[in-house]
PLY file of the C-alpha trace (Angstrom):
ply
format ascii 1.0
element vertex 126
property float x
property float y
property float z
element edge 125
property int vertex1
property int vertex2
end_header
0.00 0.00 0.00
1.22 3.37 -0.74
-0.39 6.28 1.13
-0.60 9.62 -1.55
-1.21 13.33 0.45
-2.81 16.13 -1.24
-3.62 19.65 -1.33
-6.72 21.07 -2.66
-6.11 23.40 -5.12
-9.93 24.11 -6.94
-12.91 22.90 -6.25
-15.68 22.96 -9.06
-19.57 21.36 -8.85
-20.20 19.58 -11.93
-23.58 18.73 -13.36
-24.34 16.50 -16.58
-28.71 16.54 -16.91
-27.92 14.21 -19.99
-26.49 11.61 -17.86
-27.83 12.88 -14.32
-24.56 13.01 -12.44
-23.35 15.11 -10.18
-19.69 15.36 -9.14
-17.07 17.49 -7.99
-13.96 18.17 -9.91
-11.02 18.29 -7.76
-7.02 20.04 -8.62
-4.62 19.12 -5.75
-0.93 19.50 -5.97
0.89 16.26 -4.02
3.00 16.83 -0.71
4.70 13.84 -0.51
5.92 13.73 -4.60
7.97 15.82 -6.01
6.10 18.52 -8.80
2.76 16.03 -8.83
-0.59 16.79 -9.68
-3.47 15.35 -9.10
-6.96 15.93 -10.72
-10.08 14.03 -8.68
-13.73 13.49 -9.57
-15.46 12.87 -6.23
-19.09 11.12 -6.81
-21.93 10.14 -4.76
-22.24 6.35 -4.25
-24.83 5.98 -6.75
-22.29 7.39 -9.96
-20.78 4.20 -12.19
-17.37 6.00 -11.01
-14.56 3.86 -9.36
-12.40 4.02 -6.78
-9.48 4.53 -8.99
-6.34 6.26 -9.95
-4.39 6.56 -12.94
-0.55 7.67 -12.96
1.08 8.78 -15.61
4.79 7.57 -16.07
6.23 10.66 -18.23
5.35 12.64 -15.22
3.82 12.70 -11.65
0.52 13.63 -12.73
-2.34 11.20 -11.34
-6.37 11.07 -12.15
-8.63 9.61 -10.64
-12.28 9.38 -8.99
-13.72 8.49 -5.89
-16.88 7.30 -4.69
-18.44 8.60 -1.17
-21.12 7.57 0.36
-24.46 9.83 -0.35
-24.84 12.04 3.04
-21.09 12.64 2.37
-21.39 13.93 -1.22
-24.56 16.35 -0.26
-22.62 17.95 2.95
-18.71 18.52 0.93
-20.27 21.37 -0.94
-20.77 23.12 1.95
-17.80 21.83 4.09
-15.71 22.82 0.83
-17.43 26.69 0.44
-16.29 27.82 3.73
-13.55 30.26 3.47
-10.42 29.52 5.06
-6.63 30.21 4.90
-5.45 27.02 5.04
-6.13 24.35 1.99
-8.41 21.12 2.43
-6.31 18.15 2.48
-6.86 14.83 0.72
-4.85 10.94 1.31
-5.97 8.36 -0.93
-4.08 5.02 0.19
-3.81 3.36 -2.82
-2.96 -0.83 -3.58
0.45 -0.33 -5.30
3.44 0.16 -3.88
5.16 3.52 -5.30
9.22 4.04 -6.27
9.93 7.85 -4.62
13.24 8.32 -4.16
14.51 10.23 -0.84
13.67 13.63 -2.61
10.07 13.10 -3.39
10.82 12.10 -7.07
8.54 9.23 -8.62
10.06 6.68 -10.88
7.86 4.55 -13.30
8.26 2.18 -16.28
4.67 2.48 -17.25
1.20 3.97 -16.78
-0.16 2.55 -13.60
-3.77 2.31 -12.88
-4.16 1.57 -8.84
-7.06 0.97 -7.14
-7.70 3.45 -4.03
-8.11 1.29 -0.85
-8.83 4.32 1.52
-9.33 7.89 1.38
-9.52 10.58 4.09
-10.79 14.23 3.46
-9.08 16.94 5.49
-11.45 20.65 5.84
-10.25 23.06 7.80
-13.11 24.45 9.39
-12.04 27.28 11.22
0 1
1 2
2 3
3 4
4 5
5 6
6 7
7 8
8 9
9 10
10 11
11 12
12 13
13 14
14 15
15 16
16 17
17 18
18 19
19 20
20 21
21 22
22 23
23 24
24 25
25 26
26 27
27 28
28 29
29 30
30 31
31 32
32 33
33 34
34 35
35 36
36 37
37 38
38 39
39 40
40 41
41 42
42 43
43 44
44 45
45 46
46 47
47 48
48 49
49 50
50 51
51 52
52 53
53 54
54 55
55 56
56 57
57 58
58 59
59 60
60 61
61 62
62 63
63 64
64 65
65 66
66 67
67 68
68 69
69 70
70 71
71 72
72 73
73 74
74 75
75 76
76 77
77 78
78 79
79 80
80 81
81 82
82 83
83 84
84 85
85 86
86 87
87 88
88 89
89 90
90 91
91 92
92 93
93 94
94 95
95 96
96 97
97 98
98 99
99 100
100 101
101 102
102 103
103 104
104 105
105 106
106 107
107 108
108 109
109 110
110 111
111 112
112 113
113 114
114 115
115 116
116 117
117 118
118 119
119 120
120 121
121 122
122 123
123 124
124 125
């Protein structure tokens, strides 16, 4: 297992009537790589969306989405609209095991697509 932290960059409601899903679209910059970026869809438990993340191997930069359970999903819009100084954190723990080196910088031979075991939302509130 590989734990990934995040900062929350942007946050953006998305709506598709066509397809009836709502999500949230999510930039983060990584802590613990070096130069990574990470863009997130978060979805209510009812989406088709997985619990999933792709990494590209040319560069840190990771996509994913994430499923959360229903009462979740309807409170993060607010949780995520209050105002603070400090960013909303994100850790995904995801099934593969990673290759940083001892300066944050991730190796890879080739796209990986991991599954994402665990994740844990960080909002400052005050």
């Amino acid at each position: 297992m590989q734990k990934l932290e995040m900062l929350m960059k942007t946050v953006d409601a998305h709506y598709d009537s066509k397809h009836q899903i709502q999500c949230f679209y999510l930039s983060c910059s990584l802590i613990n790589i070096a130069r990574g970026t990470c863009n997130l869809i978060i979805a209510n438990e009812k989406s088709n969306f997985q619990n999933k993340i792709t990494i590209k191997y040319e560069r840190a930069v990771m996509s994913g989405s994430i499923r959360v359970n229903d009462d979740y999903f309807n409170a993060l819009q607010n949780q995520l609209s209050i105002k603070n100084e400090r960013p909303a954190r994100l850790e995904l723990i995801i099934n593969d095991k990673l290759n940083i080196n001892k300066n944050g910088i991730l190796f890879l031979e080739k796209e990986l697509i991991s599954e994402i075991l665990e994740y844990k939302f960080f909002i400052p509130l005050l």
